[in-house]
Phi, psi and omega in degrees: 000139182291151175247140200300142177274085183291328182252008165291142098279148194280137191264075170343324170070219193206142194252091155312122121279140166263087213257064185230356166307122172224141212233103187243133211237329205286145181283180195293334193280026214258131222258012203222180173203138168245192181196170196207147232179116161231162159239141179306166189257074183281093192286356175055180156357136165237133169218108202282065174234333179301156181244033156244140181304161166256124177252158176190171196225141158267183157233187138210158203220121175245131203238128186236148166229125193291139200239327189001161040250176184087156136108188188284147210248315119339114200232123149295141179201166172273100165270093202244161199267165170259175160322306179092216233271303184344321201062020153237171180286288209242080017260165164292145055034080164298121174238135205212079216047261171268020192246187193175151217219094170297148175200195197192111219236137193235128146300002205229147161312315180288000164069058190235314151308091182291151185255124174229234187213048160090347186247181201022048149077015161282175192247172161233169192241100176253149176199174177216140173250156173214112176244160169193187190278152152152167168314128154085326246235013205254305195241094221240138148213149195250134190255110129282135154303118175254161190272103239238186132188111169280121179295191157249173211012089206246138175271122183217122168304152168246179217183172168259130136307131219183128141217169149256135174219125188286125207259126191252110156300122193211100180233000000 
């Protein structure tokens, strides 16, 4: 076992999301487009001497633009997070050359709900936007949060800590 580092801290660094997988699913009469936008989860300083978790927030932003005429004036979607580099849910992987770093990405504040793509007991982030023709009516757009969570005291080098995670629009 490493023996613990009271006085380092991990420079946590910033959690890319990547948010340009567009995924178009919608029948042909389908009256909208849709687009997907994230900003990262910069989690700052890590200090595994704390007895709290590090928490921080990211976004993702789905945006529909009415396309008509015709067809349905709502488009429903999916949103799902990738693994990122871990290749697991549970936990995700902060990495900093050979060193790691657990974490976690949540749809929920209280940070109980994982955000994946529906397996090993992960949640996905489903909405509908309703765009049409008309003033203001053209362009809908919806903010999910993501929820962040570093545990706490976790033995860690210290380092910039990094992942990517691909964020998939699916409408």
């Amino acid at each position: 076992m490493k023996p613990r580092r009271h006085a380092a801290f991990v420079a946590a660094g910033r959690l890319a999301l990547l948010g340009a997988m567009l995924l178009g699913s919608q029948a042909a009469t389908a009256a909208s487009d849709c687009s997907v936008s994230a900003s990262g989860v910069a989690f700052g300083v890590y200090d595994p001497t704390i007895a709290t978790p590090d928490d921080s927030t990211g976004s993702v932003v789905v945006t529909c633009t009415y396309t008509g005429p015709g067809g349905s004036d709502t488009a429903n979607y999916t949103v799902t997070l990738s693994t990122g580099m871990s290749g697991s849910y549970v936990p995700r992987k902060l990495a900093a050359g050979a060193s790691r770093l657990n974490y976690n990405l949540f749809q929920d504040a209280g940070r109980t709900q994982v955000w994946g793509n529906a397996s090993a007991g992960t949640t996905i982030i489903t909405g509908s936007l309703r765009v049409g023709p008309g003033n203001g009516n053209g362009t809908r757009t919806a903010t999910h949060v993501v929820y962040g969570r570093i545990p706490q005291q976790q033995d860690a080098d210290t380092g910039n800590y990094t992942d990517s995670i691909l964020v998939t629009l699916t409408f």
